[in-house]
One Martini backbone bead per residue (centre of mass of N, CA, C, O) as a GRO file, in nm:
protein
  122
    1UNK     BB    1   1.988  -3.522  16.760
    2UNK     BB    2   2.027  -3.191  16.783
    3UNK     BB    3   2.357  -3.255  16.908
    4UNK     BB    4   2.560  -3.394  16.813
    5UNK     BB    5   2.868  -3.559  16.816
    6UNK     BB    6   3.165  -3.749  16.781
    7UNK     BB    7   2.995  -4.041  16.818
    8UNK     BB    8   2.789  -4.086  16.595
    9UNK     BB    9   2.869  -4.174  16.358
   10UNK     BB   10   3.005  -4.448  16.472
   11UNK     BB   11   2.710  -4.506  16.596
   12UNK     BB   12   2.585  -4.541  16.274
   13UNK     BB   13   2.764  -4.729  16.150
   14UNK     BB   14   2.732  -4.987  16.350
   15UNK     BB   15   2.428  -5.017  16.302
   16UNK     BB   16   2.408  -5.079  16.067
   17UNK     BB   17   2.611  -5.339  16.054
   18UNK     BB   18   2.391  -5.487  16.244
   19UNK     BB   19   2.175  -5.482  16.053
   20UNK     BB   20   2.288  -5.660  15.824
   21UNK     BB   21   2.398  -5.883  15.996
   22UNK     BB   22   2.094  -5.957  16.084
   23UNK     BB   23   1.972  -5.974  15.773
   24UNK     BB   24   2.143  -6.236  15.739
   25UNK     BB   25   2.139  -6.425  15.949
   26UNK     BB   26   1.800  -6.451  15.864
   27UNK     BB   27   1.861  -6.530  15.583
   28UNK     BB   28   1.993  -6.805  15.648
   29UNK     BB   29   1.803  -6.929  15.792
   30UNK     BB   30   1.516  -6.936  15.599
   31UNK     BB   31   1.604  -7.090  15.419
   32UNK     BB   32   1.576  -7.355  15.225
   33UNK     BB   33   1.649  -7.716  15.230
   34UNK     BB   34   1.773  -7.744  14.960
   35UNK     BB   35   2.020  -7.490  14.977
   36UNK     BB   36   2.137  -7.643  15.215
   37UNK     BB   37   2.186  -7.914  15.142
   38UNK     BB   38   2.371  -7.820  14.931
   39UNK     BB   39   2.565  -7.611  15.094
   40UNK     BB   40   2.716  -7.817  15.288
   41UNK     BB   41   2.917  -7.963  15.173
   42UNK     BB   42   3.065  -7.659  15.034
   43UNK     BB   43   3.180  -7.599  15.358
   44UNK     BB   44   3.507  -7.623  15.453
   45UNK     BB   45   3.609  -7.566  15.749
   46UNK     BB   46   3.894  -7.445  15.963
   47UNK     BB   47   3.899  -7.469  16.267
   48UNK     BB   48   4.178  -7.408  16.387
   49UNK     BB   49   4.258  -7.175  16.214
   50UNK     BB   50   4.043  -6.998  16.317
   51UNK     BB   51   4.113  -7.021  16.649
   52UNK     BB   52   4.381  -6.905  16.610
   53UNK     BB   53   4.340  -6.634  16.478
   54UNK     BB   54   4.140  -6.559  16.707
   55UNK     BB   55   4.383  -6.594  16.927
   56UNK     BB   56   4.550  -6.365  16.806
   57UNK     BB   57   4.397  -6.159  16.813
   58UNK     BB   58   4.343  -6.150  17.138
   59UNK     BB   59   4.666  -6.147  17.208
   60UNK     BB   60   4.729  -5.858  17.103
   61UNK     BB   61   4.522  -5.706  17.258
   62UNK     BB   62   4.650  -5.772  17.521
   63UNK     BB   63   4.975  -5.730  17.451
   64UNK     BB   64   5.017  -5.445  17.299
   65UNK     BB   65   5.123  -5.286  17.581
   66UNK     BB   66   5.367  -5.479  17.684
   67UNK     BB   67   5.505  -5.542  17.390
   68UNK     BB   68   5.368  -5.355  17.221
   69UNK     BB   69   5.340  -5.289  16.862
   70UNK     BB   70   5.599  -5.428  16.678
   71UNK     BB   71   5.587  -5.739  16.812
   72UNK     BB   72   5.273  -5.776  16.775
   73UNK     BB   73   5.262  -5.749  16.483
   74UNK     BB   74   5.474  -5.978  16.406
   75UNK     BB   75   5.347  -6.229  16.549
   76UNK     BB   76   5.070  -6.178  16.380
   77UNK     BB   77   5.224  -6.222  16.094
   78UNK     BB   78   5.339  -6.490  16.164
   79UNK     BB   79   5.062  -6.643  16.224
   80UNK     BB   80   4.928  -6.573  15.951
   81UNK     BB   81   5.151  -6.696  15.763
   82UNK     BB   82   5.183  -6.978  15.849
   83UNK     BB   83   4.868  -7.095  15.898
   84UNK     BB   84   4.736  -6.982  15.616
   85UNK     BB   85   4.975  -6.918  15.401
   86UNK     BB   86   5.190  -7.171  15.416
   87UNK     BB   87   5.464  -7.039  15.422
   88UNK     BB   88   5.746  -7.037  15.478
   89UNK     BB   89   6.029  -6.888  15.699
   90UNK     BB   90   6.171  -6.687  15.518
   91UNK     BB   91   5.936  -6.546  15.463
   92UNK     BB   92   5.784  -6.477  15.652
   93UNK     BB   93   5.972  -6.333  15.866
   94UNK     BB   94   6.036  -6.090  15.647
   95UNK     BB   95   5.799  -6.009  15.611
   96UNK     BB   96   5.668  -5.943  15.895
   97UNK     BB   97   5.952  -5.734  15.933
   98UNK     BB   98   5.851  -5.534  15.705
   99UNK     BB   99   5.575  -5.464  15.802
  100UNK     BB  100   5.641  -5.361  16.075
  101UNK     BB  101   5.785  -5.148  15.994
  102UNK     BB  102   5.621  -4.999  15.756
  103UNK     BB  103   5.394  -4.944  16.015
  104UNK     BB  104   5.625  -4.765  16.181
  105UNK     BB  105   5.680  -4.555  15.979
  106UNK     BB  106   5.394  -4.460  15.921
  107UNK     BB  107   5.235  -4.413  16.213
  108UNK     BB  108   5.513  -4.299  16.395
  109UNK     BB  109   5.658  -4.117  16.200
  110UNK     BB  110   5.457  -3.989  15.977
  111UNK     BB  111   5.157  -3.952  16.204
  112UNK     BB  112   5.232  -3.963  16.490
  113UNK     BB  113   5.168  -4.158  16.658
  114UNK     BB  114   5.070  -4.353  16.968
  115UNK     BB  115   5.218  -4.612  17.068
  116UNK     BB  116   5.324  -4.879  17.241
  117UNK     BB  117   5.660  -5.029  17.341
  118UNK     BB  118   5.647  -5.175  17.571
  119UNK     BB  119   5.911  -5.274  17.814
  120UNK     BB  120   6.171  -5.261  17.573
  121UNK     BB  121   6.132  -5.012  17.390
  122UNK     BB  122   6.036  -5.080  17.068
   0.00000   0.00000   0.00000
């Protein structure tokens, strides 16, 4: 506390926001019965939906280093827009494609950032 690091920022916020989470969390255990009852019904959740989405998240994150930056933002914008978005195939595609570009000239051509390339180079 007397000499803090360039880690304490970014571990301050991230302690707020689970202790948030944890606030929420709580407030929605202790909901009377009533308004339990109430919103029960009125939220649909697609769990499959869900779960494709939370395991494109997932396989990003393994594929990032082997894949590249370019091939899985693309993929995962193709996953991300065709299955929650329900848009054609040449709109995805399209859409897709010129995102993962746009991400690729503003972070690595523009900010330098250094991210992997994948095995094939792109």
């Amino acid at each position: 506390v007397h000499d803090p690091g360039p880690g304490f920022l970014p571990f301050g916020i991230s302690a707020l926001l689970g202790l948030m989470a944890l606030g929420l969390s709580l407030k929605s255990l202790i909901k009377d019965p009533e308004t339990k009852q109430k919103n029960a019904g009125s939220r649909n959740i697609r769990w499959g939906i869900l779960i494709l989405v939370l395991g494109g998240l997932l396989c990003y994150g393994i594929f990032f280093k082997i894949l590249g930056f370019n091939i899985c933002t693309f993929l995962l914008l193709l996953l991300l827009l065709k299955t929650v978005g329900g848009k054609k195939w040449t709109i995805t595609i399209s859409f897709s494609f010129m995102t993962a570009l746009c991400a690729y000239l503003i972070f690595v051509v523009w900010f330098n950032c250094q991210f992997p390339r994948g095995f094939w180079g792109i």
